[in-house]
MARLOKOL-753080 format. One record per residue (C-alpha): x, y, z. Coordinates in nm, 2 decimals. Layout:
BEGIN
PT        u        v        w
PT        X        Y        Z
...
//
This chain:
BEGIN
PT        u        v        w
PT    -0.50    -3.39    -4.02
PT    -0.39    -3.53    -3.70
PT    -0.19    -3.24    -3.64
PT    -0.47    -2.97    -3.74
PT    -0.71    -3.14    -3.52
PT    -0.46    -3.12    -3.19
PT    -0.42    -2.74    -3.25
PT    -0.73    -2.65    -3.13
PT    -0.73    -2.86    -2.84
PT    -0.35    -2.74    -2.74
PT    -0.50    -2.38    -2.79
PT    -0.81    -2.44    -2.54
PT    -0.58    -2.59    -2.27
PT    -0.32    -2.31    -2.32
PT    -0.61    -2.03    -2.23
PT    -0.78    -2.27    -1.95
PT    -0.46    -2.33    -1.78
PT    -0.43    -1.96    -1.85
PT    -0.78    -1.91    -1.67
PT    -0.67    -2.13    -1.35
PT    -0.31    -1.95    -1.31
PT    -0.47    -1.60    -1.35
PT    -0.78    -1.71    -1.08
PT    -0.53    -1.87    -0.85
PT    -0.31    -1.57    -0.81
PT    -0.63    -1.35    -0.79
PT    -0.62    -1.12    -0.44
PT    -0.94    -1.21    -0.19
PT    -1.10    -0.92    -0.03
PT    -1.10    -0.95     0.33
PT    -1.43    -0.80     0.52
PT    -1.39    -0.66     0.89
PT    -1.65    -0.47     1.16
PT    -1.60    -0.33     1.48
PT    -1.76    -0.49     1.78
PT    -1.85    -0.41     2.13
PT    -1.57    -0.46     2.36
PT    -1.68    -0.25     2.71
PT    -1.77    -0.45     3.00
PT    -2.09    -0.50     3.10
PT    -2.16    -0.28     3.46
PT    -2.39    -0.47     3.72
PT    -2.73    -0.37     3.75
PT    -2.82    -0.27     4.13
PT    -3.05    -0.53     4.27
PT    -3.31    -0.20     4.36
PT    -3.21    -0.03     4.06
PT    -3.53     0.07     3.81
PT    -3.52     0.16     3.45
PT    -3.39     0.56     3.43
PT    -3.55     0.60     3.06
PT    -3.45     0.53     2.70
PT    -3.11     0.66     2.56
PT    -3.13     0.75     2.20
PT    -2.78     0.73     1.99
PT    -2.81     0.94     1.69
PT    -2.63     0.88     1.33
PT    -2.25     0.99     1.35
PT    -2.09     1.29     1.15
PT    -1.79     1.13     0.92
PT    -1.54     1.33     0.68
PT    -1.58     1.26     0.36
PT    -1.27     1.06     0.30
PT    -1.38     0.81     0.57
PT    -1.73     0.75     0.44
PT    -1.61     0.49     0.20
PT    -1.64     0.13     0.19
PT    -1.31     0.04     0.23
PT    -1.06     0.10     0.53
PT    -0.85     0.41     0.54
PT    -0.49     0.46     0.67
PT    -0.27     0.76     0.68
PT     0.03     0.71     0.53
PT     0.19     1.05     0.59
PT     0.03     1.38     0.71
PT    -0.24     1.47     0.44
PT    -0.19     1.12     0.28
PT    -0.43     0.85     0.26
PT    -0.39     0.50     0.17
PT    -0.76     0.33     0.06
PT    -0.69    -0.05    -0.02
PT    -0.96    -0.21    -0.24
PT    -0.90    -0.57    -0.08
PT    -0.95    -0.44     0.31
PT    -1.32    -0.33     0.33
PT    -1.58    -0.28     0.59
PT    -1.86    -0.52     0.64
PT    -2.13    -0.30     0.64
PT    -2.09     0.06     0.62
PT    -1.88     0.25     0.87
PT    -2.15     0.50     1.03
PT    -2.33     0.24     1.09
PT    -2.11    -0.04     1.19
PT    -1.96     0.28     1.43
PT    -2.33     0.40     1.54
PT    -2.42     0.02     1.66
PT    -2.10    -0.08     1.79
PT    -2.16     0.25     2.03
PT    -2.49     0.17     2.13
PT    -2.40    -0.19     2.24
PT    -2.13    -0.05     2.44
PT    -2.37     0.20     2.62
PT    -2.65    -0.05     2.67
PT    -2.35    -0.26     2.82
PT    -2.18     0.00     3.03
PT    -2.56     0.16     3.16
PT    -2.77    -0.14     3.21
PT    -3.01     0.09     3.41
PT    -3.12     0.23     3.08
PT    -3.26     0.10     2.77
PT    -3.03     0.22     2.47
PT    -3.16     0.25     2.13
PT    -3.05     0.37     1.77
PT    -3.26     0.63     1.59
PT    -3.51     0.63     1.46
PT    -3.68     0.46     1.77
PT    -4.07     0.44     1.84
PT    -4.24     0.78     1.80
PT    -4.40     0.75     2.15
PT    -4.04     0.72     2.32
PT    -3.90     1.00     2.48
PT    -3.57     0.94     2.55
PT    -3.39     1.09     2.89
PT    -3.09     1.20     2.61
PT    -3.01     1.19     2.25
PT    -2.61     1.12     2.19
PT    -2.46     1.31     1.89
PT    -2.11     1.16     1.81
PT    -1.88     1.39     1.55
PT    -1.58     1.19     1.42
PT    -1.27     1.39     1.25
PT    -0.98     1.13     1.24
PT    -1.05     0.70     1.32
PT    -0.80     0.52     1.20
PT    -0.45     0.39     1.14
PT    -0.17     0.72     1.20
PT     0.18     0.70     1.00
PT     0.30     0.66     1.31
PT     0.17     0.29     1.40
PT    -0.10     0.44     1.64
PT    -0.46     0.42     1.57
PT    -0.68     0.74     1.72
PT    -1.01     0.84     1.71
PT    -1.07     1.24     1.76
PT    -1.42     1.39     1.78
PT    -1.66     1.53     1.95
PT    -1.98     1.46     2.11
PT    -2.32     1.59     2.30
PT    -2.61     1.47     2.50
PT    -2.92     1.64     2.36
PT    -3.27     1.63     2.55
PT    -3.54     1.54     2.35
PT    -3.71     1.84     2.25
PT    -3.42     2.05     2.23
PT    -3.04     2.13     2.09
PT    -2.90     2.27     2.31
PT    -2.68     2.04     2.51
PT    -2.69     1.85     2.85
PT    -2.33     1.82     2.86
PT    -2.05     1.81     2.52
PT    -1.72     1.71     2.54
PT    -1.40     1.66     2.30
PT    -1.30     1.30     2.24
PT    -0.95     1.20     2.17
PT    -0.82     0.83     2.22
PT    -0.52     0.61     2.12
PT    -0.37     0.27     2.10
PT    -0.02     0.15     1.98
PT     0.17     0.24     1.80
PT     0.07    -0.09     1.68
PT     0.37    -0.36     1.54
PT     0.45    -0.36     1.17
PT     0.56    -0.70     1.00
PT     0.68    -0.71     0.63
PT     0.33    -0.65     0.47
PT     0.29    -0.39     0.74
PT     0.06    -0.31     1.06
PT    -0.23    -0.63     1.05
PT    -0.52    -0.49     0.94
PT    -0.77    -0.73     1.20
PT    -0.53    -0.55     1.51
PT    -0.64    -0.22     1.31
PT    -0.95    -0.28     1.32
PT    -0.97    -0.42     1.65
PT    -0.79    -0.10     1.79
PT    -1.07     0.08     1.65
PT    -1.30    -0.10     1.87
PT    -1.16    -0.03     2.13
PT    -1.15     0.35     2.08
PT    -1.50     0.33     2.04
PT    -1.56     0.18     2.36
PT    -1.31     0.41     2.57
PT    -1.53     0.67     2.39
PT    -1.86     0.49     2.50
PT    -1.72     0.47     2.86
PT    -1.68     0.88     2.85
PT    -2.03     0.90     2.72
PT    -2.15     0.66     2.99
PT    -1.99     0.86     3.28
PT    -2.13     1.20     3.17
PT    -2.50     1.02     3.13
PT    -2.51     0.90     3.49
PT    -2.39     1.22     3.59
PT    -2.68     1.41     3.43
PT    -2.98     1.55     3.66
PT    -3.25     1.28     3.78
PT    -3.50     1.44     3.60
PT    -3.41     1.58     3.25
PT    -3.68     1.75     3.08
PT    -3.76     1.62     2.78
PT    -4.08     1.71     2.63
PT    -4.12     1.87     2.31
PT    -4.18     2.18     2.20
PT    -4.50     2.27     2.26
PT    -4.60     2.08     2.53
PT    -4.81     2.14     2.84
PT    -4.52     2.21     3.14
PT    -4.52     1.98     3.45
PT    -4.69     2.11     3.74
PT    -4.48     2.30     3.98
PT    -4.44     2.27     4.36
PT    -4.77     2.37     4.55
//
């Protein structure tokens, strides 16, 4: 009897101590973002506000608009790793990231993610493309896009430009490149690609004309 009544019991440990070996050597999901990394320009003393900046939703390829973090692994080979994953999702981690950079790097301007009040008009909308962000086979992590400055009541372009950054190639241990100096790379793409964005907003025209279609023209001269 003694012995019947232990068999249950040595069966209930076996599949707990089961439970605690198989939970124990259980992978964690690690969560990253990217984050603002420009520095912040001085504000002239006599400086006034120059208008709103609107930064638009970003363009991603298909294999990038995932939550987890992609890596290229050879040329037209992707590795997607369940356990490395964005924090929130990457258009919009990449879409605020840029805007805090901006509002850093133009502190004359008040920078803003759509959709912003309906009565703002800003001076220029920023339309960001992105065809490759991320870790290369090679070690080095690049960001190529594109991107424009739009007026408000318009597509046609202020100024466009080709965006193509680097960092690394990045050092490799025995598990391979560390996914928080991936990611951190990445940040720092973004901001060299907010710093080319800032430069070709301070060098647009004083006054940009930004009314929509449809409205009454400004008075001319005389």
């Amino acid at each position: 009897m003694r012995a019947r009544a232990a068999f249950p019991a040595l069966a209930a440990a076996l599949v707990l101590g089961a439970g605690c070996l198989s939970l124990k050597h259980t992978q964690e999901a690690r969560f990253f973002v990217l984050r603002s990394l420009a520095e912040p320009a001085a504000l002239p003393s006599d400086a006034g506000r120059r208008g709103l900046v609107g930064v638009m939703p970003v363009r991603l390829p298909g294999h990038l608009d995932r939550p987890q973090i992609v890596t290229w692994t050879a040329p037209g080979e992707l590795r997607i790793d369940e356990f490395l994953r964005w924090g929130e999702p990457l258009d919009a981690g990449f879409v605020r990231t840029l805007a805090e950079n901006l509002q850093a790097l133009l502190p004359e301007h008040y920078v803003a993610r759509a959709p912003w009040r309906a009565s703002a008009v800003p001076r220029c909308r920023v339309t960001t493309e992105l065809r490759v962000f991320g870790l290369q086979a090679n070690g080095e992590v690049r960001l190529d896009g594109r991107w424009a400055l739009l007026p408000a009541g318009s597509e046609q372009p202020l100024a466009r430009g080709n965006a193509s950054f680097n960092r690394g190639p990045l050092p490799r241990g025995p598990a391979g490149v560390d996914p928080g100096a991936e990611v951190e790379a990445m940040s720092e793409l973004v901001a060299d690609l907010g710093r080319e964005i800032a430069t070709a907003i301070r060098a647009l025209p004083e006054e940009v004309e930004s009314e929509s279609p449809g409205a009454a023209p400004r008075p001319g001269p005389g």
